[in-house]
Structures are given as structure tokens and as C-alpha cells.
C-alpha positions as CSV (number, residue, x, y, z in Angstrom):
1,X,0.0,0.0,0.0
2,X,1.4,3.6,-1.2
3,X,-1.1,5.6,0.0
4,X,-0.1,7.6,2.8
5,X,-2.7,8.6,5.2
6,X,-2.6,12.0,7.1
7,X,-3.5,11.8,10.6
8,X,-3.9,15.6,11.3
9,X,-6.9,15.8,8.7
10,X,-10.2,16.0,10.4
11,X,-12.3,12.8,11.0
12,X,-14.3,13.9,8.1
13,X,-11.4,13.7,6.1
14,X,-9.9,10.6,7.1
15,X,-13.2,8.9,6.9
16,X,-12.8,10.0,3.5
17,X,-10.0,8.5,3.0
18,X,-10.0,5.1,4.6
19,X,-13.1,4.5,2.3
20,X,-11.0,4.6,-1.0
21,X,-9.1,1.9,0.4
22,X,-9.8,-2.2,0.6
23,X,-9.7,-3.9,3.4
24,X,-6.2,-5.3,3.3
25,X,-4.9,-2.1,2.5
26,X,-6.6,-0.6,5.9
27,X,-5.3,-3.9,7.9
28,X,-1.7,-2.9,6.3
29,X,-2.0,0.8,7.7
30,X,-3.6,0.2,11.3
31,X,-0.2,-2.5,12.3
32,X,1.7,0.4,11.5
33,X,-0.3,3.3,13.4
34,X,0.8,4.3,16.7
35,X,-1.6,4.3,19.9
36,X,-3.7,7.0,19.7
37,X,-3.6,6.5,15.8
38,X,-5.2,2.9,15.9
39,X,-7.8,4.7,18.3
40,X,-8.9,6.9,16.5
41,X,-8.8,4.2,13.5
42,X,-11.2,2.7,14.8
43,X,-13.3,5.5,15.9
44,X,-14.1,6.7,12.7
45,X,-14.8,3.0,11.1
46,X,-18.5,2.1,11.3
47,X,-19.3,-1.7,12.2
48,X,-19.1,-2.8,8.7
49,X,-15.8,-1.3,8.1
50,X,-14.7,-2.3,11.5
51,X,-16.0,-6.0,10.7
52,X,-13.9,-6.0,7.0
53,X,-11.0,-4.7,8.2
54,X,-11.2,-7.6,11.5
55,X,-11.4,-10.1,8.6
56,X,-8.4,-8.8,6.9
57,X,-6.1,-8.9,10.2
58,X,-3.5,-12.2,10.7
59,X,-5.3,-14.1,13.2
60,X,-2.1,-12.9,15.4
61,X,-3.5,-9.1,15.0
62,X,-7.4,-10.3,15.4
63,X,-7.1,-10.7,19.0
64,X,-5.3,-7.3,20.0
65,X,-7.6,-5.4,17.5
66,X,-10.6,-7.3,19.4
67,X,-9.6,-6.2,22.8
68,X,-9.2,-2.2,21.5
69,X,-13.3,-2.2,20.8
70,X,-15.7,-1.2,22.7
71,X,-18.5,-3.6,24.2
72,X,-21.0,-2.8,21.5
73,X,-18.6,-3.2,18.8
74,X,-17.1,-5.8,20.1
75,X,-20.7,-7.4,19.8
76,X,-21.8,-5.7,16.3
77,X,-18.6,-7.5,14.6
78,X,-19.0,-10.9,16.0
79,X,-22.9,-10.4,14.8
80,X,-21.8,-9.5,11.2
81,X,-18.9,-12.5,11.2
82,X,-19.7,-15.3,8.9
83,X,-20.0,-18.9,11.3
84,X,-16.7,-19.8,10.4
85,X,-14.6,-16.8,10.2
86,X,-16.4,-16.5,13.7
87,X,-15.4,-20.2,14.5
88,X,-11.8,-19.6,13.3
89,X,-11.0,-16.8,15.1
90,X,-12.4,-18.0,18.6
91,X,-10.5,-21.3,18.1
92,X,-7.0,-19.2,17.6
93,X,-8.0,-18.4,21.1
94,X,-7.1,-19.8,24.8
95,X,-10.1,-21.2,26.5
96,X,-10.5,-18.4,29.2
97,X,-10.9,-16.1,25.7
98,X,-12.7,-18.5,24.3
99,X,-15.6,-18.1,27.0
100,X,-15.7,-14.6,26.9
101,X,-16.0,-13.9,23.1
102,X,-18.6,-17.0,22.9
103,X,-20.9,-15.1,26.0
104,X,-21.0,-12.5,23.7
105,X,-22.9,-14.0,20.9
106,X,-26.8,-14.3,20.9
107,X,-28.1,-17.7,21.8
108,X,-28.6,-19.2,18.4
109,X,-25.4,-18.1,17.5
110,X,-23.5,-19.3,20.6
111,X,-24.8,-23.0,20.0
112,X,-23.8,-23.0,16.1
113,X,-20.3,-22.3,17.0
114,X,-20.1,-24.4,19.7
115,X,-21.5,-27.4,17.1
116,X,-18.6,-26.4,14.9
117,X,-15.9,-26.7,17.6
118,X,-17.0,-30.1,18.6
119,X,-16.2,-31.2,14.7
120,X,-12.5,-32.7,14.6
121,X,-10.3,-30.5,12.5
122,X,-9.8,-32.9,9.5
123,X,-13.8,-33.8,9.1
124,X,-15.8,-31.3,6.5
125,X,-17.7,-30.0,9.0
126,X,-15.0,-28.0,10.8
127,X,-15.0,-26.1,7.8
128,X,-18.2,-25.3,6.9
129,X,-20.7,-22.1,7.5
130,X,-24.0,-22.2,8.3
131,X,-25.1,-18.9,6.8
132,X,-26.9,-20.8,3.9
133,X,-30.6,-20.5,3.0
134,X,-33.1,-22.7,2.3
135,X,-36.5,-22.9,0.1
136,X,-39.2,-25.5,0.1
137,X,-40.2,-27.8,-3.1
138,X,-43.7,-26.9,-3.1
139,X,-42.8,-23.3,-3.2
140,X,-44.1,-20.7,-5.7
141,X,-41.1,-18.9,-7.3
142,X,-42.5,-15.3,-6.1
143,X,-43.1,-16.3,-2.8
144,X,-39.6,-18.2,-2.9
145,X,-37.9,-14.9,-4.5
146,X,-39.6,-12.9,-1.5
147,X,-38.7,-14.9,0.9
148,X,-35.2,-14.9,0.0
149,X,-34.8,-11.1,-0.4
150,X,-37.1,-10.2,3.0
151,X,-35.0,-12.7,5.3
152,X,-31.5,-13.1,3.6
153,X,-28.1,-11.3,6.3
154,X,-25.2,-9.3,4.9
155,X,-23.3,-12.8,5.6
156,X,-25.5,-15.6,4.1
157,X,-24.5,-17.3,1.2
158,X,-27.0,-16.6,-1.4
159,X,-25.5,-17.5,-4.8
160,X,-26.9,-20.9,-4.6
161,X,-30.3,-21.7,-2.6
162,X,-31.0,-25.5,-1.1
163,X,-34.1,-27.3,-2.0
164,X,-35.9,-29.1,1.0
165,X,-38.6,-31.5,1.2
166,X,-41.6,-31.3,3.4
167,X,-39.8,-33.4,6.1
168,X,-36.8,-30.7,5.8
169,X,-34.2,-33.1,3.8
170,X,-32.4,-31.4,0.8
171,X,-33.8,-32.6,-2.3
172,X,-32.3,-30.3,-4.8
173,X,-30.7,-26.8,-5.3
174,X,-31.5,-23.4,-7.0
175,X,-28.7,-20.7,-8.3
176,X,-29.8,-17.4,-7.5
177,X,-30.0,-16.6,-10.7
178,X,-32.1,-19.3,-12.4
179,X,-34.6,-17.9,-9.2
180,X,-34.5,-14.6,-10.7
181,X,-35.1,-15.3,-14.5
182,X,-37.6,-17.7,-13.3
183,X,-41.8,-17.0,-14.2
184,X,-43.6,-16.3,-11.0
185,X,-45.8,-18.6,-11.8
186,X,-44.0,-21.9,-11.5
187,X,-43.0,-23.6,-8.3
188,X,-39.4,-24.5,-7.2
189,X,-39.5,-27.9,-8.1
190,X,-39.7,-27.0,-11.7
191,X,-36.8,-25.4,-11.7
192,X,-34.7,-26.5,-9.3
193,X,-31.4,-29.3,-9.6
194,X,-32.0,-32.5,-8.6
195,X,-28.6,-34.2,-9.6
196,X,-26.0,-32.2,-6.8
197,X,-23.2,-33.3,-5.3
198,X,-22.5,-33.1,-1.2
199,X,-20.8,-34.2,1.8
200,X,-21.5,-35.5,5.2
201,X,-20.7,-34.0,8.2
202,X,-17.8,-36.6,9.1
203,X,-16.6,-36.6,5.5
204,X,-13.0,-36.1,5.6
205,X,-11.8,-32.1,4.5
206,X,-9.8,-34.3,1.9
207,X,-13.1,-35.9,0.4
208,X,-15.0,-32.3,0.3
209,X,-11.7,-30.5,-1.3
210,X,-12.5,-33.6,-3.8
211,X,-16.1,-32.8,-4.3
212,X,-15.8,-28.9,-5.3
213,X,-12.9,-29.6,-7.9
214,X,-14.0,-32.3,-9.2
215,X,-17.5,-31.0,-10.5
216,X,-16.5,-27.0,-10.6
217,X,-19.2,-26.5,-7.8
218,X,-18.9,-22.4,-5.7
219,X,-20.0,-24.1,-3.2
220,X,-21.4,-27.7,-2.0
221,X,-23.9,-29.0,1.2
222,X,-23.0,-30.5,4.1
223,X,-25.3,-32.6,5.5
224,X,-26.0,-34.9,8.3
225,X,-27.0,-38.5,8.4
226,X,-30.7,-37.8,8.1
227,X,-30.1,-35.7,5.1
228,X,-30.5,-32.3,6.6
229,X,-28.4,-29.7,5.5
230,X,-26.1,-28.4,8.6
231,X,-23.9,-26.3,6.7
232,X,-22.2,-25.6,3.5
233,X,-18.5,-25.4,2.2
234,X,-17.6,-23.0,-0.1
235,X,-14.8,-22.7,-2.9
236,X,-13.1,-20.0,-0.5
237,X,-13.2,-22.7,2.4
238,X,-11.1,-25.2,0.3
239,X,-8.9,-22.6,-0.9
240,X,-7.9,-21.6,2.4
241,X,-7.7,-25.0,3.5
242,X,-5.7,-25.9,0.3
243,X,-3.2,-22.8,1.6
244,X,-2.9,-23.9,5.1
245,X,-2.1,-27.7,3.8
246,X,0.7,-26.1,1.3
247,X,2.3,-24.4,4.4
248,X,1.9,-27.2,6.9
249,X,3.6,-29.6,4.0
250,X,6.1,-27.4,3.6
251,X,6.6,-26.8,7.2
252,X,7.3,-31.0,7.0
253,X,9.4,-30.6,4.4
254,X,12.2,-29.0,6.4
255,X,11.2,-30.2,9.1
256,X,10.4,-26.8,11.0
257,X,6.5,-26.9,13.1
258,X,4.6,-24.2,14.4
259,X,6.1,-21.6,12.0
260,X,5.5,-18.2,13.6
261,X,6.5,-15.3,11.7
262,X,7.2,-13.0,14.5
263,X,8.7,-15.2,16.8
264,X,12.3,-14.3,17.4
265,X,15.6,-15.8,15.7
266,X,16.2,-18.0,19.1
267,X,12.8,-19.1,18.9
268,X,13.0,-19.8,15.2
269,X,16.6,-21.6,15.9
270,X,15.2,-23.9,18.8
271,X,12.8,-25.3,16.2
272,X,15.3,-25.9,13.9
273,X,18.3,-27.3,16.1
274,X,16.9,-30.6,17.1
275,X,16.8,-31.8,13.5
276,X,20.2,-30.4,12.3
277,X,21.7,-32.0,15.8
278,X,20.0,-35.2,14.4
279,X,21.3,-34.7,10.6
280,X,24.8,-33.9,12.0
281,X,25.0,-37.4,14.5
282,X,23.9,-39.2,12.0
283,X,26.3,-37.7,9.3
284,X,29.3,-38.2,12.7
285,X,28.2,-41.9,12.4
286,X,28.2,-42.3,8.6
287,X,31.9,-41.0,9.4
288,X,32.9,-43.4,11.4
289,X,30.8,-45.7,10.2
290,X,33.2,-45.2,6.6
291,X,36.5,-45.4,8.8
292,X,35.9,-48.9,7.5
293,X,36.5,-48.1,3.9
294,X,40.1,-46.0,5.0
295,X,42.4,-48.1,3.0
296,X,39.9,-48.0,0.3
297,X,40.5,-43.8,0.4
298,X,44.3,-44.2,1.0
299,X,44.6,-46.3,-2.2
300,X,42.1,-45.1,-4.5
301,X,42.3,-41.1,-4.0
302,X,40.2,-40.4,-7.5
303,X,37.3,-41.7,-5.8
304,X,36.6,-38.6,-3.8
305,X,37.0,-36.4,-7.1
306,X,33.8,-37.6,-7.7
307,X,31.5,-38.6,-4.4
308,X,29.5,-35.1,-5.1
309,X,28.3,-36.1,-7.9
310,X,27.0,-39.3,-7.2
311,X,25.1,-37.9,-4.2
312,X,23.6,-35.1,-6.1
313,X,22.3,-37.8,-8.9
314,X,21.2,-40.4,-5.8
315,X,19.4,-37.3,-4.5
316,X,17.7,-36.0,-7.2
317,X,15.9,-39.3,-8.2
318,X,15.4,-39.9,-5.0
319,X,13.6,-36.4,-4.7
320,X,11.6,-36.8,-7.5
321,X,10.3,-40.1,-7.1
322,X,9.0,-39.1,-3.4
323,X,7.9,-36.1,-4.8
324,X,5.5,-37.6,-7.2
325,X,4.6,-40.3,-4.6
326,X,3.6,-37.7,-1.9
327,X,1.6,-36.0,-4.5
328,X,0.1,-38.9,-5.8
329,X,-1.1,-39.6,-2.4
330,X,-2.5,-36.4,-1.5
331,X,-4.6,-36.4,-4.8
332,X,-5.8,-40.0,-4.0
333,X,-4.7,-41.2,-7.4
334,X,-2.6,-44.2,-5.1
335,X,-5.6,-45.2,-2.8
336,X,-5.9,-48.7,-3.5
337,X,-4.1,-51.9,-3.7
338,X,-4.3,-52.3,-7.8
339,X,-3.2,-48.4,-8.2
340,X,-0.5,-48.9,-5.8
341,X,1.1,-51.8,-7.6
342,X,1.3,-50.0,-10.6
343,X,2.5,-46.7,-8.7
344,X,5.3,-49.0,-8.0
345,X,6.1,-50.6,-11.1
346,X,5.6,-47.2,-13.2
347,X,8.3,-45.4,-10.6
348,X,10.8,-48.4,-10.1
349,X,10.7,-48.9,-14.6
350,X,11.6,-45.4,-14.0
351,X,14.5,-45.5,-11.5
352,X,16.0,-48.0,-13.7
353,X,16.3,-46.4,-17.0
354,X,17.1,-43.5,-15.5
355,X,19.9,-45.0,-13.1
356,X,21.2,-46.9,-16.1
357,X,21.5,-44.2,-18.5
358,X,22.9,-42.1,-16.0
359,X,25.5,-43.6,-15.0
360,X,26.3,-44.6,-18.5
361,X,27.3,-40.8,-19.0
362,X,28.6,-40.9,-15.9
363,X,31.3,-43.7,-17.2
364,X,32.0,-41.9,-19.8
365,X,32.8,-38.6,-18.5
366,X,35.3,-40.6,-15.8
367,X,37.2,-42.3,-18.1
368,X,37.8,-39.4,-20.6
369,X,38.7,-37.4,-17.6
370,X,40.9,-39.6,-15.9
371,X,42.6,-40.8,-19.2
372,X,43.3,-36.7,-19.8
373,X,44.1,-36.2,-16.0
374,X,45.6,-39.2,-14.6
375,X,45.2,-39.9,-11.0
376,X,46.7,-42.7,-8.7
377,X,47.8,-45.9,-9.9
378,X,44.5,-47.1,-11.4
379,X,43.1,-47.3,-15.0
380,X,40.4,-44.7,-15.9
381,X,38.3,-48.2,-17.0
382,X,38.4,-49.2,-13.3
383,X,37.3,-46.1,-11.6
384,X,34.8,-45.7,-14.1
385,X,33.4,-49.0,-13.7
386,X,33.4,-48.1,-10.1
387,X,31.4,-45.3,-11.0
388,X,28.9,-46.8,-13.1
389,X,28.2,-49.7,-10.6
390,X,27.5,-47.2,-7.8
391,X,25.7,-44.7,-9.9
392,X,23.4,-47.3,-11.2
393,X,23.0,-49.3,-7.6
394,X,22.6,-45.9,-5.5
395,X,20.3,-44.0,-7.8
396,X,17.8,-47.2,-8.3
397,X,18.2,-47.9,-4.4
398,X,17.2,-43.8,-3.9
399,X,14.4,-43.9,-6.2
400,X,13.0,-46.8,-4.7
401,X,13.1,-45.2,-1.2
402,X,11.6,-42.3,-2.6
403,X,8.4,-44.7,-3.4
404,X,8.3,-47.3,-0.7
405,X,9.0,-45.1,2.2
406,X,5.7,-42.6,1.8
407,X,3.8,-45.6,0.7
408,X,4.7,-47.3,3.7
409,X,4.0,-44.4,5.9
410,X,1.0,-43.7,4.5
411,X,0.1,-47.0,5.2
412,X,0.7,-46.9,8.7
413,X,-1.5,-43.7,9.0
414,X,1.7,-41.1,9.2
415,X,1.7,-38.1,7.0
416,X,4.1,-39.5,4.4
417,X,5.2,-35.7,4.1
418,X,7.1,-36.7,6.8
419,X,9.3,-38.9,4.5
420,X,10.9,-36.0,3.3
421,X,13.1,-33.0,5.1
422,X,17.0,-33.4,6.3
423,X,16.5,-36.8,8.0
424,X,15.3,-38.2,4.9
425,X,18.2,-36.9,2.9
426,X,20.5,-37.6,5.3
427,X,19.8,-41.6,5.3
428,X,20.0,-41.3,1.2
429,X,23.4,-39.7,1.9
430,X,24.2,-42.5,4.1
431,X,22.9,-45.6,2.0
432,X,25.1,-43.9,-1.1
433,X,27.9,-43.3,0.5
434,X,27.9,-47.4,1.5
435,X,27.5,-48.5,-2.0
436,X,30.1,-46.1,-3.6
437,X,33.0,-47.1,-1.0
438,X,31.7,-50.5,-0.8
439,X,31.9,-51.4,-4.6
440,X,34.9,-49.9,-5.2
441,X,36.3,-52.0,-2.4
442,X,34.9,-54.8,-3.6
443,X,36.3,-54.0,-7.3
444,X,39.0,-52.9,-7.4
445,X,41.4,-53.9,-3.7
């Protein structure tokens, strides 16, 4: 935001001002403000400003923004909060907060998000809202349209309107705008969808990310068992929940939880140290662990010339096939026995062709360099075999990890994004580094 605001305009002007710019933009500006600047911020906001700009805050800023308000607006945001932006932000809270900010809600409004907190976080209906409307079957489309624009809220989604029968169980769906360019004279059955797609409360969030991709829906129903609809998820719900999955995969990935943005650099180094301390014993017993192969090193000195670049090649396999893996489980494309098998085969095919022509150029690049830069008492040919058998053996051994080990994890119900990060490349190192000393061993002494 480039906008600079002047604080020694009159409210008049500011208000002014602060209405010619979005809601992030306003979120931006008030973390910078000083004290008496935030107050009067928020002073000259009306509810519906206040309530935008809320929305727009980190979930880190909600809270201290919260606690600035007044009683009254305090209350007038939390009315004009959609049930799960509401639900999101009192769950970022402890559960002395927690009690206070639910008192605060009107009755109906305190037992909906109470409904929603009970849901475990991974089932669909932690996710979903409940500002959704409904229209009966038997339903003229003028009284329906009526209906709809007399009792509709600022928050309810209206884009698509749920069908229910006379004992209250969805039967179909109405877009807004098939309602509109509807004849009043016809009732909602006749123009309503009867062919929709949903999800039950207890779905998984992966199932219900599922649903709105695969049939391009803004927004699906959530129902119960008795086929009443509790809630609805939205294409913004999935895309948030997409987001935080990204980060939290990430977060896996190098091995790093609880990422906070703002906490300090010790804070930020005490998450990372355990795992380095882990990466570096294991690395101090690959060391020793090689001591073994010493007169291997003492006699065969060309071999370190090229140990980098049979790590990096045993790696990068090794990262792509668990990439593809991880992915492949995420997307439920591997989610039975058949697809795994052939998951398996299709990858390890890979892994060989790839090791094998691999390390054919890796052959030929030794012996043309050794032949043009001699080292040590051995022939080119016999360091470059050396080099091919290890290529071939480490990279096929690296891609296979990189399939069986997220399989396997996955199996076992662990997050088989925790099969990658420095431990994971660490062991690859390890498991290489074996193969490479131990063939040439095996070789050439």
C-alpha cells in the first residue's frame, strides 16, 4: 500500500479516505499506526468497516484489534462474522478467551459455533458455514424470491439456494440466478437441480476439497446422516484449506512446526536445532561408520574427485520419485491396492532407466577425464566402472526409497510428508555413500 494517510486531517477527512481503500490495504495501515492513531482508526470506522478490516487482520492481529473495541462493537462484529470466520477466530484463542468472546454471541449463534468446535479439525464439518438458506419444493417462485430477499443477512451465502422437502431433507438446489429469471408462476420444483453433489458432516476435508474440484461447484452442502443440510463449504473454504495444507507440508518438508513469523531468531533456531543435531550425529556416524573403507580412500584417492556427484544424482531421483509419490497420495490417485502396484512398477521402470543411462554418461565422463588427468595408480576403466556400478546401484536404491518409504507411511496412517526434510536426505546420503566405498572396495582392492 502507497497511499499515505494524514492523521492531522479531520475525521471527516480521514473517513474519506479510509473508504478509498480495501480492506487489506486498511489492515496494512492500522499494524503500523501508533496508539492514539489505531484509536482513532477505529473511531471513525463504522461496524461494517470495523467488521472487513477484522477479517483482513493475521489471526495474530485479530485478537489485539478485538480487545481495542468497545463492548457494543465488540458485539456488532461478531454479529456481522460469517460462522466460520467466527469459528476460526475463537478457536485461535485460549479457553478463558474462548468463554468470553462465545458469552458475547446471541443464543442461536453461541450454539452453532459451539456445534462447529465439537467437529475434529480434519472432518468437512469444521470447515463449513451455516449462513446458507433454504426454500421449500412446493414453493411458488415469487413467494420463494420474497422470501429470500425479505429474510436473507449481509453474511449468508445466497448464490446458490438448497431445495428441502416437506420433512426438511435437501432434495435439490436453485442458483440465485435461475430464481431470478424464473416465471412467477411456476413452483421451485420446476426449476430446481436435482442431480448435486454433497458431503457428510464426518466426511473427511480431503473428500470435500475432492467434491468442489472435481464437479467446478462455488460451493457444496453439508449434510447430516438424516439428510438435513447443517452447513455448506464453499470454494473459499477449500482454498484456504488448500493454503494452510501447502504451508503445513512445507513446514514437514524442512522439518520446522509451528512456524510463527514473528517469533524471534532463538525461537526460530530452537525449532530448527533438534533436527540439524540429528542430521549432524547421523552424518558423525556415517563418518565413522566409513572409517571402515580407509584403505579404500588411501589407495584409491580419484574416488573422492567424484563422491559429489554421485550424491547429487542419488538425490535427485530420489527427490523426484517421493515427490510424485507424496503427491500422488494427496490427490488419492494411489488409494488402493491395484493403483498402488502399478504406482510401484511405473516409478521403479523409471528409477532403472534413468539410473542406467545415468550412469552410462557418468562412465563416460570418468574415463575421458581420468585418461586426460591421470590420477593414482588405477586405469580410468576401473574407476569408471566403479562409478557406473555405484551410480546405477545408489540411484535405483534412492528412487525406490523415494516410493516405498511414503507408501509405507501412509500405510501406517503417518503423514508420508514426513518422509521427506534433512532426516530423509541424510539416510539417502548415508545408504550412497555405503554402496560407492563398498563397490569400489569390492572392485578394485
Amino acid at each position: 500500500m502507497n497511499k499515505k494517510i494524514n492523521f492531522k486531517h479531520s475525521d471527516d477527512a480521514l473517513k474519506k479516505a479510509f473508504k478509498t481503500l480495501h480492506a487489506y490495504d486498511l489492515a496494512v495501515l492500522y499494524t503500523r499506526l501508533d496508539e492514539d492513531e489505531k484509536a482513532r482508526m477505529i473511531h471513525i470506522l463504522d461496524s461494517s468497516e470495523l467488521s472487513d478490516l477484522f477479517i483482513a487482520f493475521e489471526p495474530e492481529d485479530q485478537l489485539d484489534f478485538f480487545e481495542r473495541l468497545e463492548l457494543p462493537k465488540k458485539k456488532l462484529i461478531l454479529r456481522n462474522l460469517e460462522s466460520d470466520e467466527l469459528k476460526a477466530f475463537i478457536e485461535s484463542l485460549d479457553e478463558e478467551k474462548q468463554e468470553e468472546v462465545i458469552f458475547l454471541l446471541s443464543a442461536i449463534k453461541r450454539k452453532t459455533i459451539r456445534l462447529l468446535l465439537a467437529y475434529d479439525e480434519d472432518r468437512a464439518g469444521s470447515i463449513m458455514s451455516t449462513d446458507f438458506l433454504t426454500i421449500r419444493q412446493d414453493e411458488p417462485v415469487k413467494e420463494a424470491t420474497d422470501y429470500i430477499v425479505k429474510t436473507s443477512k449481509e453474511q449468508d451465502y445466497v448464490d446458490t439456494i438448497y431445495v428441502l422437502d416437506q420433512d426438511k431433507q435437501m432434495v435439490g438446489y436453485v442458483d440465485l440466478k435461475q430464481l431470478i429469471i424464473s416465471r412467477g408462476n411456476k413452483v421451485i420444483s420446476d426449476i430446481m437441480m436435482d442431480d448435486y453433489q454433497f458431503v457428510y458432516e464426518l466426511d473427511s476435508i480431503e473428500k470435500a476439497i475432492e467434491t468442489v474440484r472435481d464437479y467446478d461447484r462455488n460451493s457444496i452442502p453439508v449434510l447430516d446422516q438424516s439428510h438435513h443440510v447443517v452447513g455448506i463449504v464453499t470454494a473459499d473454504d477449500i482454498f484456504e484449506e488448500i493454503v494452510e495444507n501447502t504451508e503445513d507440508d512445507y513446514e514437514k518438508l524442512a522439518l520446522i512446526s509451528d512456524f510463527d513469523p514473528d517469533s524471534s531468531a532463538i525461537r526460530r533456531s530452537m525449532q530448527r536445532l533438534p533436527w540439524l543435531l540429528t542430521a549432524v550425529v547421523l552424518n558423525l556416524i556415517t563418518a565413522s561408520f566409513l572409517s571402515i573403507f580407509e584403505a579404500t580412500l588411501v589407495q584409491i584417492a580419484a574416488l573422492i574427485l567424484f563422491q559429489p556427484t554421485i550424491l547429487g544424482m542419488s538425490g535427485n531421483i530420489g527427490t523426484q520419485s517421493l515427490a510424485v509419490t507424496i503427491l500422488g497420495l494427496h490427490l488419492k490417485e494411489i488409494d488402493d491396492k491395484k493403483s498402488s502396484k502399478k504406482h510401484i512398477f511405473r516409478e521403479m521402470t523409471i528409477a532403472i532407466i534413468n539410473s542406467l543411462t545415468l550412469a552410462l554418461i557418468a562412465f563416460s565422463y570418468v574415463y575421458i577425464f581420468l585418461t586426460l588427468v591421470p590420477t593414482g595408480v588405477q586405469t580410468p576403466f576401473e574407476i569408471a566402472r566403479v562409478v557406473f556400478t555405484s551410480v546405477s546401484i545408489a540411484m535405483f536404491s534412492a528412487g525406490s526409497m523415494g516410493v516405498l518409504v511414503p507408501m509405507l507411511f501412509n500405510r501406517l496412517g503417518i503423514d508420508p510428508s514426513a518422509a521427506s526434510g534433512p532426516i530423509m536426505a541424510t539416510v539417502n546420503d548415508i545408504i550412497t555413500l555405503v554402496i560407492y566405498f563398498g563397490v569400489a572396495t569390492l572392485m578394485i582392492l
